[in-house]
N, C-alpha and C positions, 0 to 999 in steps of 0.2 A: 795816826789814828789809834795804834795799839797803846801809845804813850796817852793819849788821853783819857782812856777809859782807865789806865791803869791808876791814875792821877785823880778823876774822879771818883773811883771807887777807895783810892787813900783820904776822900777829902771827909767824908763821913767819918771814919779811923781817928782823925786829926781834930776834928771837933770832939770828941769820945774823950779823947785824952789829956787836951791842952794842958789840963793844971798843971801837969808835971815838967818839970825843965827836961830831966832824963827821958820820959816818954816820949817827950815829943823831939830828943836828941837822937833817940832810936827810931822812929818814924822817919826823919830827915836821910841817916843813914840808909835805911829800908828803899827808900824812893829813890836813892841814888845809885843805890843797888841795881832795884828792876830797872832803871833808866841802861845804867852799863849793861845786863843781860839782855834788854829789847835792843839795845844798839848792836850788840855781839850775833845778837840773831839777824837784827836786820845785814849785818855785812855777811853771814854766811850765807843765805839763802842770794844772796844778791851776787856774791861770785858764782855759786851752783845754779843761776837762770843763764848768766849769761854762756855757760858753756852747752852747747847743743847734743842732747841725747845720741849714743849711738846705734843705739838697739832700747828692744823694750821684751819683758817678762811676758810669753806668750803660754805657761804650763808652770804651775808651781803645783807638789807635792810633798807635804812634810814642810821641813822648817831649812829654809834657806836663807845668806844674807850676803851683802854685796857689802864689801870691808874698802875705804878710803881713806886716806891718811889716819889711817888709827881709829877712823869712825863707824861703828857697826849700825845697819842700818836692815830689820827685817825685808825682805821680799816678798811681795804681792802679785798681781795679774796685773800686767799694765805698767806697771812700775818703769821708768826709763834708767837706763843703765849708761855711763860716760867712761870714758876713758881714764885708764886706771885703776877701775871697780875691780877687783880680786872676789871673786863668784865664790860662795861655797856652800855645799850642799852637806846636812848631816848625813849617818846614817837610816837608813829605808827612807832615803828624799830624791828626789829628779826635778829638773830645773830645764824648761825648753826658753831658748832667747830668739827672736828675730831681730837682725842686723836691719839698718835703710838699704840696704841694695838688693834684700830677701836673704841674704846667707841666715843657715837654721843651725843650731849647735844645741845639742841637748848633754846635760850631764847628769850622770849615773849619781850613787850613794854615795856618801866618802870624796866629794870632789873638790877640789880647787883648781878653780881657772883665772890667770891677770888678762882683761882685756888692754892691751898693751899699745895697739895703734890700729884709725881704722880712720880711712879715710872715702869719702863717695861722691866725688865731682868730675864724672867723666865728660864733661863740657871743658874741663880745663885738664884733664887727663892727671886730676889727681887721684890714685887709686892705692889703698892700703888695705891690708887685713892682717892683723900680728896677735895673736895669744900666747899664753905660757900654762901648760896645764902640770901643774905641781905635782897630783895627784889623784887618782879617780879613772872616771869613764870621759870620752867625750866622742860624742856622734855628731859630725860635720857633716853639713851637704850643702854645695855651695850654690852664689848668689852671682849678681852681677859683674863683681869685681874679676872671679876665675873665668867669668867668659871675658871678658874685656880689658886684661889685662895682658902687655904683651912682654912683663918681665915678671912672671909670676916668682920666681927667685929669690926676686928683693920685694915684690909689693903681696906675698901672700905666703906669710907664715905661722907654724904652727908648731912651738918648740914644745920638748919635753927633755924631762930626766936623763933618759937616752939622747937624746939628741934632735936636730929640728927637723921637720919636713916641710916641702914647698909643693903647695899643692894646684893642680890645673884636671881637677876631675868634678865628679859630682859629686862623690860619698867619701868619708872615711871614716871608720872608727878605729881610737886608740885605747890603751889600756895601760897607764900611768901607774906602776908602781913605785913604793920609796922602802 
């Protein structure tokens, strides 16, 4: 659909210009261009549906963005967040995220956080929750997975700089410096 209109609005273009051998050798190039960039987009968007959001943008303050393979991508309200997203907040910015299982994590100014693995299928007893907070603030309070997990050790962690913690409570705040 996006190929057609792009093709129809070159078809007017193309009549404009015929006379020319080279105009119309740059137009041909031109269209094969947007053809590889709508295909490039169409396969990007088509790998990031099929993976299923872990959480979503419940507090945005200031300017935050959620970094993927190299790809910087502002943060909104709402916005879903997947596995792997590297959070990071400027300074005088905070960032609240709700996880599916309700786990709440808010980060301070100056932050980076990797959500690193996070899993919520307690019908088949698979339960994950793993971050890496680089540096910053981050206020945890936890969701489904710390009540109903019966190896919080391995399926709920929460590394830093210092070193990792494994958590089975309701709250905790850390304070990540580098």
């Amino acid at each position: 659909m996006i190929l057609s209109c792009m093709l129809s609005g070159m078809s007017s273009v193309i009549s404009f210009v015929k006379s020319s051998a080279i105009a119309s050798r740059k137009i041909q190039i031109s269209c094969s261009l947007l053809f590889a960039f709508a295909l490039a987009n169409m396969f990007c968007f088509s790998v990031r549906a099929e993976e299923s959001p872990i959480a979503y943008v419940k507090v945005v303050n200031g300017t935050c963005i959620a970094i993927q393979q190299g790809e910087e991508r502002p943060l909104n309200l709402g916005d879903p967040l997947f596995k792997a997203d590297v959070l990071k907040t400027s300074k005088e910015s905070s960032l609240g995220v709700s996880f599916r299982d309700n786990t709440l994590i808010s980060l301070g100014s100056s932050s980076q956080l990797k959500l690193e693995n996070f899993e919520f299928d307690p019908d088949n007893n698979q339960l994950a929750f793993a971050v890496e907070l680089f540096e910053g603030t981050l206020l945890y309070i936890s969701g489904l997975i710390a009540k109903l997990t019966k190896k919080p050790e391995e399926e709920l962690r929460i590394t830093t700089p210092a070193g990792t913690v494994t958590v089975r409570g309701t709250r905790l705040f850390i304070n990540a410096e580098q």
